[in-house]
C-alpha positions as CSV (number, residue, x, y, z in Angstrom):
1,X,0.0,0.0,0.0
2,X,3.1,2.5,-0.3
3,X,1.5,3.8,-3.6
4,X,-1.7,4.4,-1.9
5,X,-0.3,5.8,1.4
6,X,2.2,8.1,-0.5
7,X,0.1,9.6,-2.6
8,X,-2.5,9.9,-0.1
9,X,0.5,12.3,2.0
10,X,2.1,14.1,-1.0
11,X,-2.0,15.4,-2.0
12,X,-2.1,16.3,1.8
13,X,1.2,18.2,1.9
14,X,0.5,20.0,-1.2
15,X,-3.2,21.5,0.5
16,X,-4.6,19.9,-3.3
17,X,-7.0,17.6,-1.3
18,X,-8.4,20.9,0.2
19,X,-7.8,22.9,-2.8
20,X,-9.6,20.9,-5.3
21,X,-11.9,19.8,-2.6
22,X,-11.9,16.1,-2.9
23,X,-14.2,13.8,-1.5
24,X,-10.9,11.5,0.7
25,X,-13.0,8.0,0.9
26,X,-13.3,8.5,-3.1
27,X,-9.6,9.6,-3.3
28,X,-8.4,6.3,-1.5
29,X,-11.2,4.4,-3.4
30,X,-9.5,5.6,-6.5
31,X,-6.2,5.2,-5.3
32,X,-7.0,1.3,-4.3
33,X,-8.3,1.1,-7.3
34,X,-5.0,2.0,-9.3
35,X,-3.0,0.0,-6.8
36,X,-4.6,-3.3,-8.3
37,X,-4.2,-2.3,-11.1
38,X,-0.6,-2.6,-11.1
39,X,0.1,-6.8,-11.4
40,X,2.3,-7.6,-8.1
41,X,3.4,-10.5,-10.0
42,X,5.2,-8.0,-12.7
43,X,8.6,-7.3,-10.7
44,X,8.7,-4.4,-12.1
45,X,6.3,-2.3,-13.4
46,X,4.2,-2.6,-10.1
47,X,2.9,-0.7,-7.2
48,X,6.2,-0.3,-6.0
49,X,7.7,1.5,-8.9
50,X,4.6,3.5,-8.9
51,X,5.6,5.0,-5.9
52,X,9.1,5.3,-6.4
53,X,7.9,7.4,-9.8
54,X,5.9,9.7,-7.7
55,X,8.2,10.1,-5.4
56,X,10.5,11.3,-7.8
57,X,8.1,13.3,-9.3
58,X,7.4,15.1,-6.1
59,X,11.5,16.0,-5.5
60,X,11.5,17.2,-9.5
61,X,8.4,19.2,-8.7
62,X,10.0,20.9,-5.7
63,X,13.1,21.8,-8.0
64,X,12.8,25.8,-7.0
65,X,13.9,26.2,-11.4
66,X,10.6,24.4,-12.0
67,X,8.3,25.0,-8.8
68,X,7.8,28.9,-9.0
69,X,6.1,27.9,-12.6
70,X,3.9,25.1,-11.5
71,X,0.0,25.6,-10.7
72,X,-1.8,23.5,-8.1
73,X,-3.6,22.0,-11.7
74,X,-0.1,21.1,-12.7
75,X,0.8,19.7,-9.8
76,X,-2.0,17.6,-9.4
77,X,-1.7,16.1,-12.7
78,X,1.8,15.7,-12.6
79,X,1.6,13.6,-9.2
80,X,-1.8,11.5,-10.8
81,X,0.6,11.1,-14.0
82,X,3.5,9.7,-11.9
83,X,1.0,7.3,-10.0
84,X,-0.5,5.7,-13.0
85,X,2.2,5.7,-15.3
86,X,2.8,2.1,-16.2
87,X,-0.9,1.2,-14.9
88,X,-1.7,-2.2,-16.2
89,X,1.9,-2.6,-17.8
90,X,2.1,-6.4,-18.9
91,X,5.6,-6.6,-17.5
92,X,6.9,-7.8,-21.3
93,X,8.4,-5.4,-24.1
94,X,6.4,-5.0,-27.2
95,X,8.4,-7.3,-29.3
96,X,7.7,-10.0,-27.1
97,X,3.9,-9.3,-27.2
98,X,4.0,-9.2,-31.2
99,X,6.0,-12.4,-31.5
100,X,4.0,-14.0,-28.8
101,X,0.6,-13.0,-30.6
102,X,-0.5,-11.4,-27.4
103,X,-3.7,-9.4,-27.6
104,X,-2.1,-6.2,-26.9
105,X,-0.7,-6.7,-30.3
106,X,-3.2,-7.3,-32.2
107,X,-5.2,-4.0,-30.6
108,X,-2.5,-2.0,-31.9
109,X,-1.5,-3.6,-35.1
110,X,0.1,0.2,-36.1
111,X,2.8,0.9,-33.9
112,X,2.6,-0.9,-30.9
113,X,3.8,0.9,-27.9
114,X,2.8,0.2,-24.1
115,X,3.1,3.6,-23.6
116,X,-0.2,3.7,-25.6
117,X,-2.0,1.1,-22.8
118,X,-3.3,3.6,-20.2
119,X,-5.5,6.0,-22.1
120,X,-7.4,2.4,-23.4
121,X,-8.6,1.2,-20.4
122,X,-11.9,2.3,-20.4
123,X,-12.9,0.7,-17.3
124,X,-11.3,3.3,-15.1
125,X,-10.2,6.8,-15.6
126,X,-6.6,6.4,-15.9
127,X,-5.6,9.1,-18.5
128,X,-4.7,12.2,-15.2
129,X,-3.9,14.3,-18.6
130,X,-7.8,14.8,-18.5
131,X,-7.7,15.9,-15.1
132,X,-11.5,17.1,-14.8
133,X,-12.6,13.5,-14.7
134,X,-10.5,12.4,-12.8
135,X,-11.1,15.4,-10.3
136,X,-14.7,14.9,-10.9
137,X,-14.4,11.4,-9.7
138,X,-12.6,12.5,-6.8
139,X,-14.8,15.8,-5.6
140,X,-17.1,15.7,-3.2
């Protein structure tokens, strides 16, 4: 639960929980929710990684060169970008999915690319670049 708890604290810390006045049962609901998403079987694009991305992602964003240019909008969705970043990563490269006849490659017969996966999950908003849903699915 690092991902979830992290997150959680750095949202806090930032005053964006207050700011953007999210509902905090459906932050951690959506935060669960993108925790399993990430397969704890892949050893390396999991949960883990997730957090160590936003973790980073929170000491680039506190760089005093980038911070004085950074909104509270910017800083939301750069900390939602860093937590579901490899969301639902298969934990094999694309060649390995084309040669393997995996259905990943067949749903992107023209230029395969995992970095393409998140925005195609429909089941969940995933894609923090369209931040009003995924704010919307946090307010209160």
């Amino acid at each position: 639960n690092s991902l979830i708890t992290l997150t959680f604290h750095l949202l806090n810390q930032y005053g964006l929980v207050e700011l953007f006045q999210l509902d905090m049962v459906k932050l951690w609901r959506f935060l669960v929710l993108v925790q399993e998403d990430y397969h704890s079987h892949n050893p390396y694009h999991n949960g883990m990684h997730a957090a160590d991305v936003t973790q980073a992602m929170y000491c680039y964003m506190r760089e005093p060169a980038l911070s004085k240019y950074l909104t509270s909008c910017d800083l939301l969705i750069g900390l939602l970008a860093a937590v579901t970043h490899d969301l639902g990563h298969p934990g094999v490269n694309q060649p390995f999915l084309i040669k393997t006849d995996h259905y990943l490659a067949t749903l992107y017969k023209v230029g395969l690319h995992l970095d393409h996966l998140q925005p195609s999950r429909p089941s969940r908003p995933s894609d923090p670049t369209d931040h009003h849903v995924v704010i919307m699915c946090m307010a209160g």
